[in-house]
N, C-alpha and C positions, 0 to 999 in steps of 0.2 A: 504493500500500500504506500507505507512513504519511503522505503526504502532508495528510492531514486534521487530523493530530496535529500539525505541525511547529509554528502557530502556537501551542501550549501550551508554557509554560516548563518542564515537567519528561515525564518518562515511568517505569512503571514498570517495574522488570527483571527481574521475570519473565513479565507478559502483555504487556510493550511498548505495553499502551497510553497515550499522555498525558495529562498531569497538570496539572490546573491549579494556580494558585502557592498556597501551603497548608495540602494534603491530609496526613495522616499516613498515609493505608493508601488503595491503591489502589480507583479505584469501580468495579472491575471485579471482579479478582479477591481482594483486600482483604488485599494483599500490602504488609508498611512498608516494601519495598526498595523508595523510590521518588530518586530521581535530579535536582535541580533546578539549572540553573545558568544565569545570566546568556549565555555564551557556550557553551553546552550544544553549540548546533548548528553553531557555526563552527569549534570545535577538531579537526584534523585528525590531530595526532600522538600514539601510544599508546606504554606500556612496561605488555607483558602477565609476568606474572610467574607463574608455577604456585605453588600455596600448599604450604611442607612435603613440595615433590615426592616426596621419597622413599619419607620416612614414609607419605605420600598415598598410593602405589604399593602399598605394604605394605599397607595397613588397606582398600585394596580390595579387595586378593585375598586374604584372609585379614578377614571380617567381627569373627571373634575379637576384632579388636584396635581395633576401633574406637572404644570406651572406655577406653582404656588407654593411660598413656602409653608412645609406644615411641620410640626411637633409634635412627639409623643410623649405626655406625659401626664400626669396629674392635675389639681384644679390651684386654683392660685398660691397655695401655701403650698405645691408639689415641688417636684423637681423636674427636671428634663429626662426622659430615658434616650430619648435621639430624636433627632433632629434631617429632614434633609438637606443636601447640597447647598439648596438657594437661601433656607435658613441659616447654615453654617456662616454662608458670605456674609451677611449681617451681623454674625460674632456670635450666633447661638452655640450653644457645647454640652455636650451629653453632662449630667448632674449639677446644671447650670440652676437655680432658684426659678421658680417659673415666671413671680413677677421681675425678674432679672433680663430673663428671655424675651420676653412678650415690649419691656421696656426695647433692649435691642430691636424687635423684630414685632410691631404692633399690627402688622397685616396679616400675621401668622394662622392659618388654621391648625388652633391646637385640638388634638384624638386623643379620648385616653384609651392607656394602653388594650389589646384584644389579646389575651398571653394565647387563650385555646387556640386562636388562629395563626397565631407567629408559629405555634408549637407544629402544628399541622404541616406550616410550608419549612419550616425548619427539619423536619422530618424525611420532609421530599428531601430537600438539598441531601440531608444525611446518606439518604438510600443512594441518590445517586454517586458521591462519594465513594462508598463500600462496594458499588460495580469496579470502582477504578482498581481498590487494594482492600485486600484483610484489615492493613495498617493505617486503621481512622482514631485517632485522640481526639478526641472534640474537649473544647473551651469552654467552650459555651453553646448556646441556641443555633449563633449564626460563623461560628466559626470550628476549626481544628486544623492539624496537622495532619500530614498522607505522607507515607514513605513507599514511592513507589522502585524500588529497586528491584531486580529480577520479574518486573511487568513486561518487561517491552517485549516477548514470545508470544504472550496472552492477547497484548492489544496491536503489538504489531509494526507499533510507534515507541520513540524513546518519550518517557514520561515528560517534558516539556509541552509535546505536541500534543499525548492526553489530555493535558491539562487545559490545554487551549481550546479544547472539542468538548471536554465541561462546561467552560466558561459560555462557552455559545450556547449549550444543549440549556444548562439555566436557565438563560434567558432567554429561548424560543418556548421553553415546556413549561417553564416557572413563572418566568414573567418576570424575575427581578435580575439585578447583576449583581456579582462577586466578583473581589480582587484577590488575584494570586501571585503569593511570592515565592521564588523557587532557589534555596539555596543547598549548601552541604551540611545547615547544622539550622537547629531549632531559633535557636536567637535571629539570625540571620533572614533566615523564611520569613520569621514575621515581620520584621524589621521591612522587608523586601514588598508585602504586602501593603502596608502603607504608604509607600513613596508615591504612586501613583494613581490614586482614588479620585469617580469611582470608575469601574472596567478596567483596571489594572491589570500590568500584567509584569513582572520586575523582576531580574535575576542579579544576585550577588555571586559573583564566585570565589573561589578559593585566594586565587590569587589579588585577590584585589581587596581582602576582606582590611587589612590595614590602612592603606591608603583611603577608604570609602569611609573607615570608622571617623580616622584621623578628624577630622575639622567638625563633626558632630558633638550636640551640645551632651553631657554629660549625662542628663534625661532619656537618652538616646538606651542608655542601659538600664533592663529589664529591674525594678526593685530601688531606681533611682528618681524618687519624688521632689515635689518642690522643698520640702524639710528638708532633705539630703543634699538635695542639689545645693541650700544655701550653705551649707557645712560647710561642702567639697568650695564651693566659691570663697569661703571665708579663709578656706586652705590655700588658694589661690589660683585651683583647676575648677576650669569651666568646658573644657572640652576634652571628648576621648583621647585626642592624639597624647596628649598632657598625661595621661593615665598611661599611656603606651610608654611611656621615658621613665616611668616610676619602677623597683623593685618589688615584687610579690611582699618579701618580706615588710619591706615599708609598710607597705599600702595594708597588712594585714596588723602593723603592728599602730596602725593610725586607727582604723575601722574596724578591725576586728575580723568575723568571716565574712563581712561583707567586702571587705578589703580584697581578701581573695576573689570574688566574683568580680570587683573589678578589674584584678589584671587580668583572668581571662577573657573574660566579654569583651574586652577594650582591645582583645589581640585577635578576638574570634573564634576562640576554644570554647567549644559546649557540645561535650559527650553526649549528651541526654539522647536516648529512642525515643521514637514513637510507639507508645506503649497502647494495646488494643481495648480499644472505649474504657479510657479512664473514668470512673462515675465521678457525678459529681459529690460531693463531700457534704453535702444539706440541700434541704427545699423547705421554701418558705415563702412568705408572704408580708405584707406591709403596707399600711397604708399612713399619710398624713395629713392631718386634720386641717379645718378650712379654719376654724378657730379651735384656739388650745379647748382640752375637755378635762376634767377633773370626776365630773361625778361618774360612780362605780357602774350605773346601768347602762349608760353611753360607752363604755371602753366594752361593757360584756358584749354589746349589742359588736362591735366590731370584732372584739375578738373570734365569737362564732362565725360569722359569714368569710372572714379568713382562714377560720381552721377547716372551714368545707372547702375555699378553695388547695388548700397545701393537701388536703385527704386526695381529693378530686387529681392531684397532678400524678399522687405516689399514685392512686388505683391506675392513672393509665399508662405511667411509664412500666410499672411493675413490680414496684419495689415498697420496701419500708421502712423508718426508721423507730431506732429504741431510745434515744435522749430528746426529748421535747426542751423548746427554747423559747423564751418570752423575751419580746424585744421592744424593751419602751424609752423615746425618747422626751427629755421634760422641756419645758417652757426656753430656759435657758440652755439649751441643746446639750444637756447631759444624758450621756446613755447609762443604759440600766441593760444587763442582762441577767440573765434569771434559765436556770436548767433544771432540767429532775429526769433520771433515767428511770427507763419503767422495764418491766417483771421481762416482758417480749416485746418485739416490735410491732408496730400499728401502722397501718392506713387508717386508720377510723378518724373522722371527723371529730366525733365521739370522745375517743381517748384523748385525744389532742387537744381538743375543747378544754373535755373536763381538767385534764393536768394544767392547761397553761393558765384555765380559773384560780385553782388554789394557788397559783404564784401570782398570778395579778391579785389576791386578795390581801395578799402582806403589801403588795406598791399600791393600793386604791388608799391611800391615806387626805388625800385633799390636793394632794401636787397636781400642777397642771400640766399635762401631757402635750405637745404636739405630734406623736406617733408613735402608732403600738402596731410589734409585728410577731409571728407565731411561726416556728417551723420545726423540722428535725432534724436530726444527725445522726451518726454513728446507721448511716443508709447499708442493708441487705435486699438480697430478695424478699418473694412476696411469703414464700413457704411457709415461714415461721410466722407470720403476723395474724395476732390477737386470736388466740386459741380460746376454747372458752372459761368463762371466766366464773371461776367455783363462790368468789365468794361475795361478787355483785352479781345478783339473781336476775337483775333486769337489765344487765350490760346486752343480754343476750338479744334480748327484744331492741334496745335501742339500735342493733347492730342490724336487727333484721330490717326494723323500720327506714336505717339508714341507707340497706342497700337497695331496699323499694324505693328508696325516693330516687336515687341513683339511676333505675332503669328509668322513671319516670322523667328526667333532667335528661338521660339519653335523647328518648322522645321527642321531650317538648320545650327544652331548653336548660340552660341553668338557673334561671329566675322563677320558673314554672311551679316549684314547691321552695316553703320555706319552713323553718323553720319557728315556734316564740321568741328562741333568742334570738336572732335577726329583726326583730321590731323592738325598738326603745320600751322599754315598761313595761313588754309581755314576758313573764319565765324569767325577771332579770336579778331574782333573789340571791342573796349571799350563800353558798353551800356550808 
């Protein structure tokens, strides 16, 4: 199939045919997304990234909006979860304050977020993915890492060109677009991934990984925030190359292990596989309020309609967890966490509820909250979870009632049955 192409240094990415060194527009189909790189055809390791998934999501199924800047995210004491392109240009940024955003960007149509439906086309991208390789890490919803090595018998193509025939297949069958970065080591892929959003497409290679690092700002490496960054600047590095000139030992004996992480990253060294579907490490939920809330009915009334949706995510991913987590932030943005591990693991709504109750019953003291959120951890399969329960006699029945209402919300939506505790005032007694 491409075999005739391989010895061209480039190809282009939307007719895949190659490219000799040069070309500004394909001579085929006279397309400028063309693709050139020294090590084009040896780089094995990808970080596929979905562009603005959300927004992305939104503006396809609603054409409306596809000139428009739009937001996702909560109502005006929210945050931003993302933003599209043309909001970006106005300075909007993912976990931005929302009246911060909307101050930048007042033409904006803000959506809150649809998690079932990101989850759905998230899913697609996923499937498609795992056609390419065994070796899917996912991130997140709308991203992972692919190590496609020992592919190219099966597809035919050396994994660059795969990836290109992704990137298209996405966005003929999905509707949105992804950016891909393609290097020889994980920092690098991703790194690789962003430089050119969105429909990216960006290879780092081996040989170039110092030089490319060199004049990048210090941020640039993975675990390197604005606290740290003002450290390293108060040190008087502000850019990788500067970490490139320093001693391991120095650097380890200034920062600790992070010091290490810096000489390697800043040189391009990172061992790490791609390890097969890393889970993720919790599910949860959260919301924040439009004005602060204090009283104990109003926080129950939230806490249940969240703990059905974290139930709702583990029954359909598969899974369960055994430590329940309460997550309340106060007026003055102090956090509060709160745990309690239980007997077995739960999807139940139910159990999640009821645990995360008696720990909101110690924080309902008069403080006023700006947001309360519920989830689990310590995630397994579904096997083990909430066997029955010898010495709540009616756990059993809540459990059954819960899963009727489940087929019922299949049906006819997730709004279609509620709950008392999901209305203020009703069922919102202290236990």
């Amino acid at each position: 199939m491409a075999a005739s192409n391989d010895h061209l240094p480039g190809f282009c990415r939307d007719c895949l045919k190659g490219q000799p060194e040069g070309r500004k527009r394909c001579s085929q189909c006279g397309s400028p997304r063309l693709v050139y790189h020294p090590e084009l055809y040896r780089l094995t390791l990808a970080h596929i990234d979905c562009d603005a998934f959300y927004a992305s999501v939104e503006k396809r199924d609603n054409p409306d909006l596809v000139d428009k800047p739009v937001i996702i995210g909560g109502g005006k004491r929210g945050v931003v979860s993302t933003a599209c392109y043309i909001a970006r240009i106005h300075g909007v940024r993912s976990a931005m304050p929302m009246f911060k955003a909307l101050e930048a960007c007042p033409q904006a149509v803000v959506i809150k977020p649809d998690m079932e439906k990101y989850v759905r086309v998230g899913r697609q991208v996923r499937s498609m993915m795992e056609e390419l390789t065994p070796l899917v890490q996912p991130l997140s919803i709308d991203e992972a890492f692919l190590e496609l090595k020992g592919t190219e018998r099966l597809h035919h193509d050396p994994p660059a060109r795969v990836l290109a025939r992704f990137a298209r297949r996405v966005e003929e069958e999905i509707g949105i677009t992804v950016s891909v970065g393609l290097s020889y080591c994980k920092f690098l892929a991703k790194v690789a991934s962003d430089l050119q959003k969105p429909r990216g497409f960006s290879v780092i290679g081996e040989a170039e990984a110092l030089s490319f690092l060199a004049p990048r700002p210090v941020t640039t490496i993975w675990g390197v925030g604005k606290a740290f960054a003002a450290t390293l600047e108060r040190d008087g590095i502000r850019t990788v190359g500067q970490l490139q000139t320093m001693e391991e030992s120095d650097l380890m004996r200034r920062y600790g292990t992070m010091g290490q992480r810096l000489f390697r990253l800043s040189r391009g060294i990172d061992d790490r596989d791609v390890h097969l579907n890393d889970a993720a490490k919790s599910v949860s939920a959260e919301t924040t309020f439009f004005d602060d809330i204090w009283q104990y009915e109003e926080l129950v009334t939230h806490l249940r309609s969240l703990s059905e949706k974290v139930a709702w995510r583990l029954k359909k991913s598969g899974i369960s967890g055994q430590t329940v987590v309460l997550k309340l932030k106060t007026a003055d943005f102090k956090l509060r966490t709160r745990n309690r591990r239980l007997d077995d693991p739960t999807q139940l709504a139910d159990r999640i509820f009821r645990t995360g109750l008696a720990l909101l019953e110690k924080e309902a003291d008069g403080t006023r909250f700006r947001l309360i959120g519920i989830g689990v951890s310590d995630l397994q399969d579904e096997s083990r979870a909430d066997p029955p329960d010898l010495v709540d006699e009616q756990a059993q029945r809540r459990a059954a009632a819960e899963m009727a209402m489940d087929k019922l919300r299949e049906k006819f939506g997730r709004s279609s049955v509620q709950t008392g505790y999901t209305f203020p005032g009703k069922g919102n007694t202290r236990i």
